[in-house]
N, C-alpha and C positions, 0 to 999 in steps of 0.2 A: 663299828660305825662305818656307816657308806661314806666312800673318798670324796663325795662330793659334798658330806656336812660340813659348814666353814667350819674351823675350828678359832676358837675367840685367841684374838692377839692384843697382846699385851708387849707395848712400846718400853724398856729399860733406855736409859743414858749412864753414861762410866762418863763423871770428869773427873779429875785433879791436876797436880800439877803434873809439865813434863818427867818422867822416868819414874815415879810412886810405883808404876809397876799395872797400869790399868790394862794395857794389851797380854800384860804375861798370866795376869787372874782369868781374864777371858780366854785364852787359850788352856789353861789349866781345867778349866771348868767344861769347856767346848772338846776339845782334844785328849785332856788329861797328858797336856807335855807340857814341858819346860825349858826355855832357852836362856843361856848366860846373856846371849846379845841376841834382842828384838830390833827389827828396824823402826824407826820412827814414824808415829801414825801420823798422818798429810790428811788433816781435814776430819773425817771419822771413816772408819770401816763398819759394816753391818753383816749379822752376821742373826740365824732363824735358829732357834731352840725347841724341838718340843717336848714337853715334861709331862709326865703324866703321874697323877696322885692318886691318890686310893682308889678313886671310883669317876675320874675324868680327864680330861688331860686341853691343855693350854699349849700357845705357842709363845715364846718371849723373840720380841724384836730389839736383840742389843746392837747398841750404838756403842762403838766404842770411837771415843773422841780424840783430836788432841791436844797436848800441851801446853807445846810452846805457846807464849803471848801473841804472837804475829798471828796466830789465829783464831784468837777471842773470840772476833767479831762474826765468826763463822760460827758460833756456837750454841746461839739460840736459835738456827734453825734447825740444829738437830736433837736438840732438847725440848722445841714445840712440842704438842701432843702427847708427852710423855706420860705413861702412870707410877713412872719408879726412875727414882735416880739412884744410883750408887756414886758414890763422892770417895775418893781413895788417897789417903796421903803415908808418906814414907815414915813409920816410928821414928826411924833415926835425925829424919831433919825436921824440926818446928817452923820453918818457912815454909814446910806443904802444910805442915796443921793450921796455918794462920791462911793458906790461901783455899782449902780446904774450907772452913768458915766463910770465907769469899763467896766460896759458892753456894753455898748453903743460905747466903742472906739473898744472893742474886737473883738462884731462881724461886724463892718465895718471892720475890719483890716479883718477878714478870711470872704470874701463872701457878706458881706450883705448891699452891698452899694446900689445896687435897691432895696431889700424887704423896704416895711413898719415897720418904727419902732414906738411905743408907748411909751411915759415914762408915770406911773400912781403913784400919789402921794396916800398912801391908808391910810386911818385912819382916818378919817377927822371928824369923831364924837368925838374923842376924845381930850382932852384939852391938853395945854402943846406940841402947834405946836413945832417944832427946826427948821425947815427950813424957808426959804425966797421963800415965792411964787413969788413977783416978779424976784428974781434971777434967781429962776429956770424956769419962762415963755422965760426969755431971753434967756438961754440955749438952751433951747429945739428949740424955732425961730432959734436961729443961727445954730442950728446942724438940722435942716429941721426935729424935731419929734412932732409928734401928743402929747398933752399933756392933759392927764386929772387927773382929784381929785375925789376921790371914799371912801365910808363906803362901802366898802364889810356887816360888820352888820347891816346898816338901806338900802341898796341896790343902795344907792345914787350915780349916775354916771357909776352903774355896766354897764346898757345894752347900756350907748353911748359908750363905749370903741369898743363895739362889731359889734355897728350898724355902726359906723362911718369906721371899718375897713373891714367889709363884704362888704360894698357899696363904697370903695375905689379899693378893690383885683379886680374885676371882668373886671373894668376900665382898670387896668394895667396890669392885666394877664390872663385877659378870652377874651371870646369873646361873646359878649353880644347880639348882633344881635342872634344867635342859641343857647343860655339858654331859658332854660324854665322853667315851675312854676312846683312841683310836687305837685300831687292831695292828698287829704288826707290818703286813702289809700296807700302811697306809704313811704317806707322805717320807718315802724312804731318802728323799736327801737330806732329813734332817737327823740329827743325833738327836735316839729317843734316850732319855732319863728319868730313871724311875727311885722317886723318893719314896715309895711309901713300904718300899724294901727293900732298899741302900744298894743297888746293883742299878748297874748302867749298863744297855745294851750299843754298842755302838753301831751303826746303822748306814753310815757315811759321813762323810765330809759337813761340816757346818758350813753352811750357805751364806 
């Protein structure tokens, strides 16, 4: 593909609550590291993906948001325009699954009754679950959300949240007949990932 075919972007958003672990998936996913201590996201960080599937390839514009309450009111404007959320709360604490829900009624209530949404339960290495997995698969069925379970620290479940949502957006908001694959050469500061035969080239730094 010549460097100067746009390549179709596709806007993600990561909320939950503070510490669920939303910067350390995206760094697991973007990077393939892991840190014991992340510093606290101020606001959102952004950050260009591009993935390429069987036979074309996409760009995902993640936002990763944050937390704490003091900065709520910051957070639908980085959630505007969105085609995909991912919503992440901690297995072991039910005050992220309750605020988790939160979000999930939120931004249906302003705008995002077509995007894709994800709920990811994250921690799952770790012992001393607090939630009910069946509870929450039932949730999520009845509220139409993709649901998955991830160690952001052993990497488990990181890249289906990603694969299953890149190769969903294209369907619902591109147009797939005129996408194309970009060649290796092409838009080298982005990290290429290639799902459609489980190997990742890394390429640079995620933007």
């Amino acid at each position: 593909m010549d460097s100067t075919t746009p390549v179709p972007q596709f806007k993600i958003v990561l909320l939950g609550q503070s510490g669920v672990g939303k910067s350390s998936i995206v760094s697991r996913y973007c990077k393939n590291t892991f840190s014991e201590s992340t510093d606290t996201t101020i606001g959102a960080t952004f950050l260009n993906k591009v993935v390429n599937l069987d036979n074309y390839s996409i760009k995902l514009q993640i936002w990763d948001t944050a937390g704490q309450e003091r900065y709520h009111s910051l957070i639908p404007m980085y959630y505007k325009n969105a085609k995909a959320a991912i919503i992440v709360y901690d297995v072991r604490q039910n005050d992220s699954l309750i605020r988790a829900k939160e979000w999930v009624k939120e931004i249906r209530e302003n705008g995002f009754q077509q995007a894709k949404i994800a709920l990811v339960g994250n921690k799952i290495d770790l012992d001393n679950r607090n939630t009910n997995l069946d509870e929450v698969m039932d949730y999520a069925e009845n509220k139409n959300l993709l649901y998955f379970e991830t160690s952001a620290k052993t990497g488990e479940g990181v890249q289906d949240i990603f694969k299953n949502i890149s190769e969903v957006l294209p369907k619902e908001w591109g147009d797939i007949p005129n996408l194309k694959k970009i060649v290796d050469s092409d838009y080298d500061d982005d990290d290429d990932v290639n799902f459609s035969n489980g190997r990742k080239n890394k390429k640079g730094n995620c933007c």
